[in-house]
C-alpha positions in Angstrom: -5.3 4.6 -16.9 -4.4 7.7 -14.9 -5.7 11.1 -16.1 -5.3 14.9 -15.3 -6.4 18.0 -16.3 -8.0 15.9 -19.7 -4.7 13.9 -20.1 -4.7 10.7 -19.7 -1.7 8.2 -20.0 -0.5 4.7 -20.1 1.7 3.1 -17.0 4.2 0.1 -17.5 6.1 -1.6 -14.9 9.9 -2.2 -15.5 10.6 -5.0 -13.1 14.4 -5.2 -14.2 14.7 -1.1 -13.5 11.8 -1.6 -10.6 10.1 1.5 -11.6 7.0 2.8 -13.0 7.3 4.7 -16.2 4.2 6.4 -18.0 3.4 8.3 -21.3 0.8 11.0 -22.5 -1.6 9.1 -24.8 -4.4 11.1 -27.6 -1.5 13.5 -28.3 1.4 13.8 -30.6 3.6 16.0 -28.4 5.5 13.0 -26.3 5.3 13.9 -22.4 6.9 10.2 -20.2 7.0 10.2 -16.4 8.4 7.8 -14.1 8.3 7.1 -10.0 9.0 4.3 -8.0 5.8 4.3 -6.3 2.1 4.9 -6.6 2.6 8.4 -5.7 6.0 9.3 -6.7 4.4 8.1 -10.2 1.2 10.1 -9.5 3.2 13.4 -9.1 5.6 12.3 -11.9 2.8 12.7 -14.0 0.7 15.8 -13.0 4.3 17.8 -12.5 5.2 16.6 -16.3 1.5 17.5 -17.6 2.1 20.8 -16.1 5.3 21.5 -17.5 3.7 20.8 -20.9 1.4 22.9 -20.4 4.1 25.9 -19.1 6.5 24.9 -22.1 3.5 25.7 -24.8 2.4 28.9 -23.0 6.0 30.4 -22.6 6.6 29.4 -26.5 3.5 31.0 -27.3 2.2 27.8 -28.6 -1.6 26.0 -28.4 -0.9 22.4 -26.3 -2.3 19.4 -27.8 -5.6 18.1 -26.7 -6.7 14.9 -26.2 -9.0 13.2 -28.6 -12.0 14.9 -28.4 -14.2 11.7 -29.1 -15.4 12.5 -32.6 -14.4 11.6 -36.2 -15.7 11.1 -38.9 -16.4 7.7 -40.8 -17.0 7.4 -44.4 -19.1 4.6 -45.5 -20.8 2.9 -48.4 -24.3 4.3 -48.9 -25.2 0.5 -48.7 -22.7 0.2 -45.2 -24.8 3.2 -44.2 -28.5 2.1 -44.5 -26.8 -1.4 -42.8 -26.4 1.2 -39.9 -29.5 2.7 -39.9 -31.4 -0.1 -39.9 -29.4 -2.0 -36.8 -30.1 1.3 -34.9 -33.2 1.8 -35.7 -33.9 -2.3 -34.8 -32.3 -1.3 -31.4 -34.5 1.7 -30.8 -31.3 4.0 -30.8 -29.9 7.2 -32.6 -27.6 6.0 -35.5 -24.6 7.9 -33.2 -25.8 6.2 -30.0 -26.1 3.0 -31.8 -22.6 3.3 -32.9 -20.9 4.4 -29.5 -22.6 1.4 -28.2 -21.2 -1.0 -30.6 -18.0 0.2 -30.2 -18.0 0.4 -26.7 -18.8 -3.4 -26.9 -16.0 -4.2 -29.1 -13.1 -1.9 -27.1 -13.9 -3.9 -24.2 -13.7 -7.1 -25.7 -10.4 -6.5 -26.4 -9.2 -5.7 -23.4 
């Protein structure tokens, strides 16, 4: 994962093409890249970051941010006390316990 300035974004290799090509990712707007090397991709990416960021200024317009790392989850009051309890088992904040769990299962998946 390559990030800059907050951005982050996903890299694929096209081995028909033999080229790198990237994509913003935690934002709607869609801002792609491309080099043929580490750092022709690495410039790729900061230069079209930039440029996102001068095309919302000169249109007057507020660039997407990434994902800020919150949201909100709405539970049963029974899911909820499920929670509680774990966390409170594992000596941890409902929130911490959470992040910690889910931290678990994102990198499972990997």
């Amino acid at each position: 994962m390559m990030t800059y300035k907050g951005y982050s974004a996903k890299v694929d290799f096209d081995d028909e093409a033999m080229i790198f090509h990237g994509e913003v990712t935690g934002i709607r707007d869609v801002v792609t890249f491309q080099g043929k090397t580490v750092d022709e991709l690495k410039n790729a990416f900061h230069d079209s970051v930039d440029d996102y960021l001068d095309m919302c200024k000169s249109r007057g317009e507020e660039p997407e941010k990434p994902f800020s790392g919150k949201f909100v989850v709405r539970v049963s009051p029974d899911v909820h006390r499920k929670i509680y309890m774990a966390a409170k088992r594992a000596g941890q904040s409902i929130n911490a316990w959470l992040n910690t769990t889910l931290q678990k299962i994102s990198d499972e998946r990997r």
